[in-house]
Structure formats: C-alpha cells, structure tokens
N, C-alpha and C positions, 0 to 999 in steps of 0.2 A: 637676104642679100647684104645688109648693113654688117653683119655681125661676121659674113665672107669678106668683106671690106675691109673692114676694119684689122682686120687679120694678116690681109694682105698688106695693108701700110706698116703695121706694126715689124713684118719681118723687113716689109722696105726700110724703115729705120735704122733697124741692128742690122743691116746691109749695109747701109750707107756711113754709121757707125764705125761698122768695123774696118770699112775704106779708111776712113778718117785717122783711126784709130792704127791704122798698119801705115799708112802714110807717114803720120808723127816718128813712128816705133823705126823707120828706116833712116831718118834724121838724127831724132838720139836716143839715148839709149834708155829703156823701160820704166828704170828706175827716177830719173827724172822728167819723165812722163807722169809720171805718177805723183810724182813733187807736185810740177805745174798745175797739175789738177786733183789738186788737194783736197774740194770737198766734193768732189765726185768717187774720187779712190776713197775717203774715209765712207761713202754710206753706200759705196759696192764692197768695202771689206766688210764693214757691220754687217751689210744684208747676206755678205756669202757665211759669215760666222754662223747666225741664224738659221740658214737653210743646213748646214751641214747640221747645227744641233738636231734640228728636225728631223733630217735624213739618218742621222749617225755618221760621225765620221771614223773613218779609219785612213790609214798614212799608206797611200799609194806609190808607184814605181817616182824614183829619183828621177826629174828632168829640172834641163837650164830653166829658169827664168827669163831671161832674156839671151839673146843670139854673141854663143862667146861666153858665158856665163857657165858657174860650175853646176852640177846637176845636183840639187839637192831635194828630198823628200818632201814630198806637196800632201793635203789632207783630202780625199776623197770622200764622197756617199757614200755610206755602206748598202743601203737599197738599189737595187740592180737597173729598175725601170726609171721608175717613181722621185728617188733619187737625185738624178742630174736633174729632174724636172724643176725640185722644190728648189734647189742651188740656184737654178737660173731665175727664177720666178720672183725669188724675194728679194734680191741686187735690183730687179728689174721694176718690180711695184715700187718699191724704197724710194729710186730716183725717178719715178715717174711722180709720184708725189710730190718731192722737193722740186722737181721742175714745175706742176702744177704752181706750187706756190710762188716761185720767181714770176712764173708768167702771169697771175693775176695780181702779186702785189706788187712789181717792181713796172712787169713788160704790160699792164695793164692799159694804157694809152696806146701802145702799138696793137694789141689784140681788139681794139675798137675798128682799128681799120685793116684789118689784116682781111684778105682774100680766100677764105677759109672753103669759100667753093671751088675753088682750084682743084682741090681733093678730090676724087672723084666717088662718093657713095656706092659705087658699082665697081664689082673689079671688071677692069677694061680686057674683056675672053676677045674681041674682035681683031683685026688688023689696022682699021681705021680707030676704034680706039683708044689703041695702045699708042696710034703717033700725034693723036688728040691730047690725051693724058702727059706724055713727053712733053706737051706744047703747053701745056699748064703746070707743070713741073717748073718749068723754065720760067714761066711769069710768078712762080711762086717764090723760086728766088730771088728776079728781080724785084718782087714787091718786099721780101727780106731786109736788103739792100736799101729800098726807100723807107722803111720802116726804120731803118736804126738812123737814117740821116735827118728824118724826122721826127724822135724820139725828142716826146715834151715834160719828159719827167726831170731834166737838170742832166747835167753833165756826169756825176759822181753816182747818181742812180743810174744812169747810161753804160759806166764802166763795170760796174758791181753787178748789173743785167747781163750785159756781156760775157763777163767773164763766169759767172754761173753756169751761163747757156753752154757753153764751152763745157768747161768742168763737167756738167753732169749731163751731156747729150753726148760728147764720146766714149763717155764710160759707158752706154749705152750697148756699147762694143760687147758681143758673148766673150765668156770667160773662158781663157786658152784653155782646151783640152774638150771646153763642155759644148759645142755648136749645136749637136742636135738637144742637149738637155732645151739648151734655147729655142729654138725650133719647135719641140715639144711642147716647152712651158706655153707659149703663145697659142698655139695649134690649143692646147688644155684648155688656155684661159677662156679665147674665142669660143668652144666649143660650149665651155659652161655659161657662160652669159647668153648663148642661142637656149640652152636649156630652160638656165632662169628666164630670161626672155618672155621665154610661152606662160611662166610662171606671174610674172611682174611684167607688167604693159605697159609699165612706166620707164623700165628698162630700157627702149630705143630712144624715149627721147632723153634720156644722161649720156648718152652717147652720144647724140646731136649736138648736146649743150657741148662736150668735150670735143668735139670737133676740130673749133678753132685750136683748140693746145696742140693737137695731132698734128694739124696742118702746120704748125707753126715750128714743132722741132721738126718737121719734113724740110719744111723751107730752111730752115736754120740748117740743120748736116748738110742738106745739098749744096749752102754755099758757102758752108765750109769744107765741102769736097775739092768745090773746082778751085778755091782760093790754095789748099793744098796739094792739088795735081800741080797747080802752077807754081806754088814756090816749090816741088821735089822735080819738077823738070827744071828749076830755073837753077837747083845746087847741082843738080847733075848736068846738066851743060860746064858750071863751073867747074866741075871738079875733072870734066872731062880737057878742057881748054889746061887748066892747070898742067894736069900729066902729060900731053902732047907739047907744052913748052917746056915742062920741067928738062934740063941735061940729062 
C-alpha cells in the first residue's frame, strides 16, 4: 500500500505543478517563465536531452511553443511506448534529486519540524477520507507558511531556498505534448520499487526516510497554488475594471 501511496502523491505533485505552471504560462509568456526559473529549465532541458538520447530522437510535427508563437519543429522519442516514458522519467529523477538536495542542505532546519504525517501513507479510496486528507492538505500548507516564517538558517539562505523550491518544483510540470509519457513514467517507477520492494526489505523504509521531502514539495506547490489562483484572479479583475472603464 506505501508504494500505491506514494504513486498517488507523486501524480498529486505533477498535478499540482502543472496548476502552477499553466497559471504562471497565462500571465506571461513561456519564454520568460523559463528565464525565471532558470535552474529548473536548465536540469529539465538536460534531463529531457538524456531521455531523448536514450529513447532516440527523431524531429516531430512543427507546433508553437507558446500561445501565439510560430510553430516550429520539436524533437520526439523515436520508441513508440517506452519512449515518452524515459523523456519524462529522467527531467523528472534530475529535479527530484536537486530538490532533495536544497531540502536537506539549505531547507534542512524547516524539514526538522515539518508535519510530514500530513501525508497520508494510504491512498484515501473512502469518502470520509478523502475530506480527512483535504483537511491535512490544508494544515500542510499552513505548516509551509509557518515553516518559511520560521526559517533559522539566515535571511540570504532563506531566499536562495526559496527561490530553488520554486525553480525546480514547477518544473515539475509534464512536458507539453508528453502527459501520459508522465503518467506512465510514475505508474513505471511505482510499479518497480513494489517489485524491488519484495526483492530489498529495506526498500520501505527509504521511502519512509524520503517522506518528509514528498510532503514538503506537496506542501510547497500547494501553497504555491493558492498564492497563484489569487494573484490570476486578482490581474484579471484588473484587467477586467480596466476594459469597462477604458472609452
């Protein structure tokens, strides 16, 4: 059941992500998105370079890059299944790593008191639950929240934490075109760590140990969700006041 768990947060992630990440994308435009979060885009382009070497690439149908943009030829998996699988998989380990390491060298003070049981080890199948789990979602960002107001590592290690956590948990976002490769790769990974699992007993508890990091980009997207539902209702109100007074 850990290993059905864990599976299940991981696509809540790249859900919550990809909120994140379409959110930004509707404010401005892809390209400086991608600016902004500069070492996130460099070790999602490194890791998608890798995966395509893997897969084989070949140069697929011309589309925009971004909305408005001219369509120009993108490089595809030439492996039909398998393929989108590895694309998505090695962007995806890449920054789970570089995030491991911000969290325990920089976010290491906040991950002492972080709320890590929030998470629920079980996927919530019930109806009660599932509004259990919502109810610890919600303490999990507000312990986020008190976690960064509380951050005892200095000011300058506080911003360079921050700004990582950003950078490389919306990239997190699947790669336009590839959702279910994403999907899949996860669903892949899960499936072989229940394998290995049976194989290495030592296997559930590294999963236990990683715990806390899971919970913690959980908590981190989700209140980076609501902070950005609210500043995209708060330009579009403006922009809507704008045009009803403009002549």
């Amino acid at each position: 059941m850990l290993y059905l768990a864990a599976c299940f947060w991981l696509i809540v992630v790249m859900l919550l992500a990809w909120g994140v990440n379409g959110l930004w994308r509707s404010l401005i435009t892809q390209k400086t998105l991608d600016a902004l979060l500069f070492p996130g885009t460099v070790v999602l382009k490194l890791g998608r370079i890798v995966g395509l070497l893997i897969a084989g690439a070949k140069l697929g149908k011309p589309r925009a890059q971004h909305v408005g943009g001219p369509a120009i030829p993108d490089w595809e998996p030439r492996l039909p299944v398998v393929g989108p699988m590895f694309v998505a998989l090695i962007p995806m380990m890449a920054l789970a790593v570089v995030l491991g390491l911000v969290m325990t060298q920089l976010g290491a003070s906040l991950l002492t008191q972080y709320p890590s049981d929030l998470l629920a080890t079980v996927v919530p199948v019930s109806l009660p639950a599932f509004w259990e789990q919502l109810r610890s979602l919600i303490s999990l960002g507000e312990a986020t929240v008190d976690g960064i107001g509380s951050f005892s590592n200095g000011t300058m290690k506080l911003i360079a934490f921050a700004y990582l956590m950003i950078a490389l948990t919306v990239q997190l976002a699947p790669i336009r075109g590839n959702v279910r490769g994403h999907v899949g790769a996860i669903a892949a990974l899960c499936g072989g760590a229940a394998v290995a699992g049976s194989m290495a007993p030592s296997l559930p508890e590294w999963i236990q140990a990683a715990w806390p990091l899971l919970a913690l980009a959980t908590g981190w997207l989700l209140m980076l969700l609501m902070v950005s539902l609210f500043a995209r209702g708060l330009v579009g109100s403006i922009r809507m006041v704008l045009s009803l007074e403009s002549p």
